[in-house]
C-alpha positions, 0 to 999 in steps of 0.5 A: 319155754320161749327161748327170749326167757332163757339168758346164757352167760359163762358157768361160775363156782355157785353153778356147781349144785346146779350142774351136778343135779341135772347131771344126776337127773339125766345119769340116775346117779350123783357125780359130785366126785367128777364135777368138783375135778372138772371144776377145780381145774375150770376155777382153781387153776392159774391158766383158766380161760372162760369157756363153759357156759350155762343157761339160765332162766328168767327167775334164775333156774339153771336149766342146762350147761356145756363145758369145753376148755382150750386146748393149751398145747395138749397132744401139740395142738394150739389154741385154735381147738378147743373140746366140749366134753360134757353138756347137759338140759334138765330134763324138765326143760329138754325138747324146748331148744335149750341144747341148742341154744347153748351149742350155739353160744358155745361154738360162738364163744369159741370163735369169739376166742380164736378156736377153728376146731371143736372136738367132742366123744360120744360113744357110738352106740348112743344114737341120741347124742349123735344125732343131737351133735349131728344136727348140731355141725358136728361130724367124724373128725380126721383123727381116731380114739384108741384105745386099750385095756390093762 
């Protein structure tokens, strides 16, 4: 895919089927449950700031997305950080530099509203996607997940 051919622009309410089905296709399993969470709170709610973004092909094909919001006093942190909490390329369209292209646009949307800081998770054992993040800026932060079982 040339890269010219692929337009980025901010994720909207119809990109739903979208998403969820490249997520099936990366997952091997449909998450509408999760999707339909994330976007009623990315569409639904009163403090929504545009921070998602999705790819798009000439003819209009989705060809991958990324989705962060703002922090908005969370855990006392300010606006200036922001997470990325899920990205995702059709695997039909991986390996062309569409996750790169998105992390880019993103990371610009983000300073374009302030934010100086981006967090993201990835479990450690998933070389892929550390690597991706890694090659990407991305780096251990100064701050440390805990975590405990019930």
């Amino acid at each position: 895919m040339q890269q010219d051919a692929l337009s980025i622009r901010l994720m909207r309410a119809e990109d739903f089927d979208a998403v969820v089905e490249i997520d099936r296709k990366i997952m091997r399993t449909a998450r509408p449950e999760y999707y339909q969470l994330k976007f009623d709170k990315l569409f639904k709610s009163k403090d929504y700031v545009p921070a998602s973004l999705v790819a798009e092909n000439a003819d209009g094909t989705v060809a991958g997305f990324v989705m962060g919001e703002l922090y908005l006093g969370e855990y006392g942190i300010l606006q200036e950080e922001a997470t990325l909490d899920t990205i995702g390329v059709d695997p039909d369209f991986q390996q062309q530099g569409v996750g790169e292209r998105l992390m880019r646009e993103f990371m610009e949307h983000m300073k374009s509203l302030g934010v100086e800081k981006v967090h993201t998770l990835v479990r450690w054992n998933d070389s892929g996607l550390l690597h991706f993040f890694s090659a990407n800026g991305f780096g251990p932060s100064q701050t440390i997940n805990l975590e405990r079982s019930v």
